[in-house]
N, C-alpha and C positions, 0 to 999 in steps of 0.2 A: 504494500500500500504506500501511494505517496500522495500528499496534501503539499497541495498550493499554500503558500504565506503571504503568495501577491495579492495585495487589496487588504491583506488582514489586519485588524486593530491590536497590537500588540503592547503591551505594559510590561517594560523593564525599570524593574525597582532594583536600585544600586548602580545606576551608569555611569555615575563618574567617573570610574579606574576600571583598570584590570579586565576582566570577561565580559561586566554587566557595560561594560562602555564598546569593548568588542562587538557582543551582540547586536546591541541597539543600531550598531554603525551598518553593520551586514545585511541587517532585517531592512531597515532605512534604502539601502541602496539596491534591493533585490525588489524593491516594488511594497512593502510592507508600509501598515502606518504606525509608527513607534512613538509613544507616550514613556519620555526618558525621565527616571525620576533618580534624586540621590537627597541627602543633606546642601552639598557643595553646588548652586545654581548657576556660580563662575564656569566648571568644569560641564554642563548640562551644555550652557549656552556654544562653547566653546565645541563642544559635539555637534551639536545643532548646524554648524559653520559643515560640517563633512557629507553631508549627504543629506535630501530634502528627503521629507516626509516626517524629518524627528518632530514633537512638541516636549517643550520640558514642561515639568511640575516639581517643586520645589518639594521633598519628603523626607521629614526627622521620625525612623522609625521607633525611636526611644520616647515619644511623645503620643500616647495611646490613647489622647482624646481627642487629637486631632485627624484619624487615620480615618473615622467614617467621612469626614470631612474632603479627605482626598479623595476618598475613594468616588463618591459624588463627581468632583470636580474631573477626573478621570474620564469619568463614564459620561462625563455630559460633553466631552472634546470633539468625541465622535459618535456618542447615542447608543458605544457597544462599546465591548470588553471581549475579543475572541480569544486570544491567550495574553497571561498572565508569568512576568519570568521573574521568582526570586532569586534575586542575583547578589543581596547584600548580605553583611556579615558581622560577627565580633566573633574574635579566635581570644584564647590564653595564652600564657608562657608561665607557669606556677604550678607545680607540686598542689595535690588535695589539701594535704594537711593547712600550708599558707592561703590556701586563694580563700581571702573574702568573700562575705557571702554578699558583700555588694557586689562583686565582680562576676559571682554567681546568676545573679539574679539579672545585672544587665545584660549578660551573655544571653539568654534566657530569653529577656525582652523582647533582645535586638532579633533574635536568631527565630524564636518559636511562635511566642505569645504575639508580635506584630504580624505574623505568615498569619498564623489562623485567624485572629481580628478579619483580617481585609480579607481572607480564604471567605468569610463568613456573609461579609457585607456583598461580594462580588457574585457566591453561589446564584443569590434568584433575579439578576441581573442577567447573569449567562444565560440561564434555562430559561426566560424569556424570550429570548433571544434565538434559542435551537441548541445553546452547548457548547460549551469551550475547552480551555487547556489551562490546567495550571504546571508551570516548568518548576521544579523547584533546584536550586541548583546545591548538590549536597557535599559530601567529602566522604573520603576513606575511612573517615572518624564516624560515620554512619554506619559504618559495617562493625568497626570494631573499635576498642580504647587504647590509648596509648601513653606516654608518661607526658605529665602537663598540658592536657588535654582533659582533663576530666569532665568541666564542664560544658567545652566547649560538645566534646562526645555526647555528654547525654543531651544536648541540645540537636544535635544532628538523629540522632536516636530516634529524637522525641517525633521529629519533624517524617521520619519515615511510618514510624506507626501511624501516623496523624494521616498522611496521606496516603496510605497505601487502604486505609479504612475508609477515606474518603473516596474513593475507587471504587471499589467495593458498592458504599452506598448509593455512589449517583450513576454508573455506569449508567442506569435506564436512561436517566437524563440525557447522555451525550456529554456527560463531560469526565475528559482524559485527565489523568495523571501523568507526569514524569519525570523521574528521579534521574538525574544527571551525578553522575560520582565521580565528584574531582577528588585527580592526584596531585603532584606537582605539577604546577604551574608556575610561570613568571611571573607572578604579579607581586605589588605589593603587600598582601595582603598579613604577612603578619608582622608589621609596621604596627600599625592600632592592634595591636593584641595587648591585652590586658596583664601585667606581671601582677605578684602578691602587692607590688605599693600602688595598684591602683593608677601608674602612669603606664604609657604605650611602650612596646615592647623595643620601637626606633630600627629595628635589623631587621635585614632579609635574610628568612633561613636560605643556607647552604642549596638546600632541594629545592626551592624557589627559584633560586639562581640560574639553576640550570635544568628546569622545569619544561614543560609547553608551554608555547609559545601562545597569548593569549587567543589573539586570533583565529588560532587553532582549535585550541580548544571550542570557541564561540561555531567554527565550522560543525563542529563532530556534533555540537549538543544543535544545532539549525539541522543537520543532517537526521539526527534522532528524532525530533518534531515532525518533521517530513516524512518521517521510515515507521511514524506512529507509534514509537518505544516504549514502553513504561521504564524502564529503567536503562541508562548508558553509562558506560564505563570510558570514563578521558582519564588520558595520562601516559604517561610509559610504564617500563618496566614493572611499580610501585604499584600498578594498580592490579596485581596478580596477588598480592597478597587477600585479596575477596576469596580467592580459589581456595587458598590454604587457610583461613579460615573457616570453610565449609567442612573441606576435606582433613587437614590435618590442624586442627585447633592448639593441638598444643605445641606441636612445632612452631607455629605464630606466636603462642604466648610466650615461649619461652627466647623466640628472636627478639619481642615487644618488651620484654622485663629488663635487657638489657642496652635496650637503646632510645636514645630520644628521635621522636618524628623530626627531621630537618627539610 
């Protein structure tokens, strides 16, 4: 099966950087109509300059009174909402024992509790509609935990049972799920990761470094959309450890006990 995404109203939340700025850019110039949202409206705007069809909307997901709010102003840009791509994030760099339970908690926010808010507001929007797509874009940390990772893991966790049950439910509906499992990637992204003192974590892990290439990634997961997937697997090598997981669980534990994710 392959699905057109020309003409389609798209919602990427987290475009500023990295993947969710990838996407939006790809979606934008293949004929798509992309609704770019982040915190940073500089970096939106500045998107916007790359390819027509983008609109930004300005979105602080850590701010959960205002998200029905967006959600509205979204849906009224173009009268629809056909897919939906969570692209944003907050990571850790902290041991269980230190990570505060504010760091907990915002991880959490950022990561879980603002996906399903707006997963909630958008549901009887779509089905009015005929049915749509929610992207959720996840991590390795989804499948499994690893050291300094705790929260950020059961955040990713949370967000697979959440949606793979939302699948389930609304299948009659017409609306799809798809889990996207990033590995390494190039991006910034654990720059704002959260240490034990509550400041950003400022470095790119090692595995970042020489990660995929964003672009790329934003390929494979537009690819996956198109190929109708419920779940995709980006990344290199790294992303085989899903296998042994399955298959040899404890060979994983016992590689993950002694190493930090880079």
């Amino acid at each position: 099966m392959h699905t057109s995404l020309q003409g389609k109203v798209i919602w990427v939340i987290g475009a500023s950087s990295g993947i969710g700025y990838e996407l939006a850019k790809a979606l934008a110039a293949n004929g798509s109509k992309v609704i770019a949202s982040a915190r940073r409206i500089e970096r939106l705007e500045e998107l916007a300059t790359h390819a027509q069809g983008i609109s930004t909307l300005a979105l602080d997901l850590s701010l959960q009174d205002h998200l029905c709010n967006k959600v509205k102003e979204a849906h009224a840009l173009h009268q629809r909402l056909d897919i939906v791509i969570f692209a944003a994030g907050l990571s850790q760099r902290s041991l269980a024992e230190s990570t505060p339970m504010a760091n907990s908690r915002a991880i959490m926010e950022v990561n879980f509790f603002s996906t399903i808010a707006i997963t909630q507001q958008i549901l009887p929007l779509m089905k009015a509609t005929g049915g749509g797509r929610f992207v959720i874009l996840s991590s390795l940390m989804g499948k499994f935990g690893a050291r300094q990772r705790s929260s950020y893991a059961a955040s990713k966790h949370a967000l697979h049972g959440y949606f793979e049950s939302l699948r389930a439910e609304e299948w009659n509906n017409h609306i799809r799920v798809t889990l996207a499992i990033i590995g390494y990637a190039n991006t910034e992204f654990s720059k704002s990761a959260l240490t034990e003192s509550a400041r950003s974590y400022n470095k790119l892990d090692p595995g970042q470094k020489h990660g995929m290439p964003p672009e790329k990634c934003a390929a494979a997961i537009i690819q996956g959309i198109q190929n109708d997937a419920e779940e995709i697997l980006v990344g290199g090598f790294e992303k085989y450890a899903t296998f042994l997981k399955r298959f040899a669980p404890k060979l994983l534990s016992r590689i993950m006990r002694g190493k930090d994710i880079n």
